[in-house]
C-alpha positions in Angstrom: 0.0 0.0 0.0 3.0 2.3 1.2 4.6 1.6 -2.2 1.5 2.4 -4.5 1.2 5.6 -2.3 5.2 6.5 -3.0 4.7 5.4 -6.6 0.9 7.6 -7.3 2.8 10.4 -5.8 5.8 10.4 -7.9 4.1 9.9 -10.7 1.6 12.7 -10.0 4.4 15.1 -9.1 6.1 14.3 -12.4 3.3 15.3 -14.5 3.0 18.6 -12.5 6.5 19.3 -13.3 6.2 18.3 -16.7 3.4 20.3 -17.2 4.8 23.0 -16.0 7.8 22.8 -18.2 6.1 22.7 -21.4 4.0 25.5 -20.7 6.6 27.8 -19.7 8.5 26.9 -22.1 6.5 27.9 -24.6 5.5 31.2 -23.6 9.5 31.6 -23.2 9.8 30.4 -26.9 7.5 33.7 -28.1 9.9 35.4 -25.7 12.7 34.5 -27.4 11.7 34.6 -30.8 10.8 38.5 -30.0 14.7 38.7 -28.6 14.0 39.4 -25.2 16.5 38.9 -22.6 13.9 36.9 -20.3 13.3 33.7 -22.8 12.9 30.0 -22.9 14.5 28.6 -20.0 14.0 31.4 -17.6 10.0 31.2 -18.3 10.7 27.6 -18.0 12.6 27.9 -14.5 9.3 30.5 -13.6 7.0 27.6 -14.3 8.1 24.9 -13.0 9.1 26.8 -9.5 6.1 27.7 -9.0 4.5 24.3 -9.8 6.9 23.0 -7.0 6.0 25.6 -4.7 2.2 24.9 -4.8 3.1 21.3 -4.4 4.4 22.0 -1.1 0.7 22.7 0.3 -1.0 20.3 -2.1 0.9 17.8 -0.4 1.2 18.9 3.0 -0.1 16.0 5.0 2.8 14.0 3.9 5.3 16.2 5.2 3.5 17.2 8.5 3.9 13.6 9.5 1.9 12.9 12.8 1.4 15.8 13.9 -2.4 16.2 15.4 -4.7 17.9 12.7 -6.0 20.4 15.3 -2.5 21.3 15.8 -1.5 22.2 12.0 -2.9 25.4 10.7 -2.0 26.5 7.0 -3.6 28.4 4.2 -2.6 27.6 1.1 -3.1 30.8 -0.9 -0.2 32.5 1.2 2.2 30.5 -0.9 0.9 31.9 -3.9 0.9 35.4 -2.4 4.5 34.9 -1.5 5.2 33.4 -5.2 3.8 36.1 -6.8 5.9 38.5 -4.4 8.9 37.0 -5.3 8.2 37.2 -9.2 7.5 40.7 -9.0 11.9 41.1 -8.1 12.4 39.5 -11.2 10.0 40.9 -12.9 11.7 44.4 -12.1 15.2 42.6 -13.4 13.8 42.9 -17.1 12.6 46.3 -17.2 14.9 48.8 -18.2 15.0 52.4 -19.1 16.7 53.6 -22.1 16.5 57.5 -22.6 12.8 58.4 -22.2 12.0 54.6 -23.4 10.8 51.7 -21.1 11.6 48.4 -21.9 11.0 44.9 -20.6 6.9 45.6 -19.9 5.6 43.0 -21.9 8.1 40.3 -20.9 7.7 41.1 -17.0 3.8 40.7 -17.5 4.9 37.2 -19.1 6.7 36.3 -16.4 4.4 37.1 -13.8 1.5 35.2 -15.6 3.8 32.2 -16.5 4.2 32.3 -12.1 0.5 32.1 -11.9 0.2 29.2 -14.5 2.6 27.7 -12.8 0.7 27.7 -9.4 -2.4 26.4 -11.1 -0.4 23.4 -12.8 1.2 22.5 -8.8 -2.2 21.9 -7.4 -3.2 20.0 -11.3 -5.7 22.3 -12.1 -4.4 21.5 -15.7 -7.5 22.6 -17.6 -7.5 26.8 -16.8 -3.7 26.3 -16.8 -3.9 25.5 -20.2 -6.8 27.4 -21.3 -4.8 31.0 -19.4 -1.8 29.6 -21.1 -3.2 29.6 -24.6 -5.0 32.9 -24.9 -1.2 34.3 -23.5 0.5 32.8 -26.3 -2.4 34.6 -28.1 -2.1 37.9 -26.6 2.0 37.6 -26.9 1.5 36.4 -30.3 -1.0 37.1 -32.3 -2.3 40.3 -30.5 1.3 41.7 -31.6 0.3 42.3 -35.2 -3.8 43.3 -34.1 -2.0 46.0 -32.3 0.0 46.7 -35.2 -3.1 47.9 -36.8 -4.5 49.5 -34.3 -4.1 54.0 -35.0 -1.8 55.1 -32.6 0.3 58.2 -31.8 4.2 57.3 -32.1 6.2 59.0 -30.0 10.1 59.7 -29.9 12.8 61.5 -28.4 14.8 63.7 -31.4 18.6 65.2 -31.0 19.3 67.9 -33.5 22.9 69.3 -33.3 24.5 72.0 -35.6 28.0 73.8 -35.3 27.6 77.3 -33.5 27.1 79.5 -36.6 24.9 77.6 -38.2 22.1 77.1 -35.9 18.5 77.1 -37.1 15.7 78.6 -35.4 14.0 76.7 -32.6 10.5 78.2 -34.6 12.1 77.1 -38.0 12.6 74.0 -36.6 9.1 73.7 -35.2 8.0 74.7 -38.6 10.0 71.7 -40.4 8.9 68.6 -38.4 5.1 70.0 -38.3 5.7 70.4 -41.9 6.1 66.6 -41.9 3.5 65.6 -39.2 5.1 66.2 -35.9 4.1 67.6 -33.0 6.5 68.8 -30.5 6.2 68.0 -27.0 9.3 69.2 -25.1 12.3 71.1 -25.9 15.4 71.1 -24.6 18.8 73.1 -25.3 22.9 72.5 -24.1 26.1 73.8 -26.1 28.1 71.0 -25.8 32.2 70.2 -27.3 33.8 73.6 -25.5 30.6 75.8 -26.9 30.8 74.7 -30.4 28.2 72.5 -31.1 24.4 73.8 -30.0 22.0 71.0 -29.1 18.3 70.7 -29.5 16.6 67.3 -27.3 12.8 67.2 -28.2 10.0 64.9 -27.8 8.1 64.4 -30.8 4.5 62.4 -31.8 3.5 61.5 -34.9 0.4 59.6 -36.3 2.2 58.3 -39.4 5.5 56.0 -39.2 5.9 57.4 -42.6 6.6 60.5 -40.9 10.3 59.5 -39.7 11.4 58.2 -43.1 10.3 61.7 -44.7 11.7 63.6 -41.8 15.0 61.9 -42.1 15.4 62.3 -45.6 15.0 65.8 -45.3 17.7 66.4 -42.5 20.4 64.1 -44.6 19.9 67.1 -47.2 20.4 69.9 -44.6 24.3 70.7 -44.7 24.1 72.6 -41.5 22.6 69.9 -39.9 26.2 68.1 -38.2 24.6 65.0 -36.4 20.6 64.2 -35.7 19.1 61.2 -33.4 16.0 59.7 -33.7 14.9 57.1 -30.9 11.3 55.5 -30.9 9.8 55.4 -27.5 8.0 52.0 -27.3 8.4 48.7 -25.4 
């Protein structure tokens, strides 16, 4: 009897683990095929630690021994508040800021769901595991080129730099990139290499992508224009 017990149980935990490692690994596949730094075997790792944790209290009785019942008090939901705790350090590891840019939203959002599939698949309830599973490979997915689609306003953070004798006008500068469809947000000045080069650091929005290729073409043709920068803000 002791042995059927030992041998149900291992069996049972296997699957769990299993379980857990296919589905995390496939949400870290989208993650990797996107080149994120938080991929396959760290949504993996995600998974199948949190399967274990919730495997601690699904099992419990086993590893409380003899202990009188009225003398063992546990709630089972604290594990997954403190898993879901825990993921949200790691989830911090992947987000980044670059300039005015954040990075690493989406794939910290994956690795905090891929925590709670992972606390579903340790007590086996396999079917909302893998339903919550599949509509995030969805929303990772397929929802990617749905929100391609969608109208948006792009924004982005623009460097303009000309030599000290050459600058343009901040309003003839206005003038250009609403020529081509931008609006500016912020503006920022600095004289930078001993006070010969003058700076301008914007934020610009546009509706139309389009509107970067135009507005690049136009300031390779400007001579007095010594260096420009053009960085996207998006995730």
């Amino acid at each position: 009897m002791l042995s059927y017990m030992i041998e149900h149980l291992a069996s049972e935990v296997t699957l769990h683990l299993f379980a857990a490692l296919v589905i995390g690994g496939l949400i870290g596949m989208e993650r990797t095929f996107s080149g994120r730094p938080a991929g396959f075997r760290t949504h993996v790792l995600v998974c199948m630690a949190s399967a274990l944790l919730m495997m601690i209290t699904v099992y419990q009785p086993l590893w409380l021994g003899t202990l009188p019942l009225e003398m063992v008090r546990t709630d089972p939901t604290r594990m997954a508040q403190g898993i879901m705790t825990g993921i949200g350090f790691l989830g911090a590891g992947v987000i980044f800021k670059e300039g005015l840019t954040v990075r690493g939203l989406t794939t910290a959002a994956s690795i905090w769901i891929t925590a709670a599939i992972g606390t579903l698949l340790g007590i086996g309830f396999y079917m909302p595991a893998i339903v919550a599973a599949a509509l995030t490979l969805v929303t990772l997915s397929m929802l990617r080129l749905i929100e391609g689609w969608l109208p948006s306003r792009h924004h982005a953070e623009h460097t303009l730099r000309f030599s000290r004798e050459q600058v343009l006008p901040e309003q003839q500068v206005r003038d250009l990139l609403e020529h081509y469809g931008f609006h500016v947000l912020k503006v920022g000045y600095s004289l930078t290499q001993g006070g010969e080069v003058f700076e301008y650091r914007m934020v610009v929005r546009a509706i139309e992508p389009a509107s970067f290729q135009r507005l690049v073409r136009e300031l390779l043709s400007k001579p007095e224009v010594l260096e420009f920068r053009i960085s996207l803000m998006a995730d």
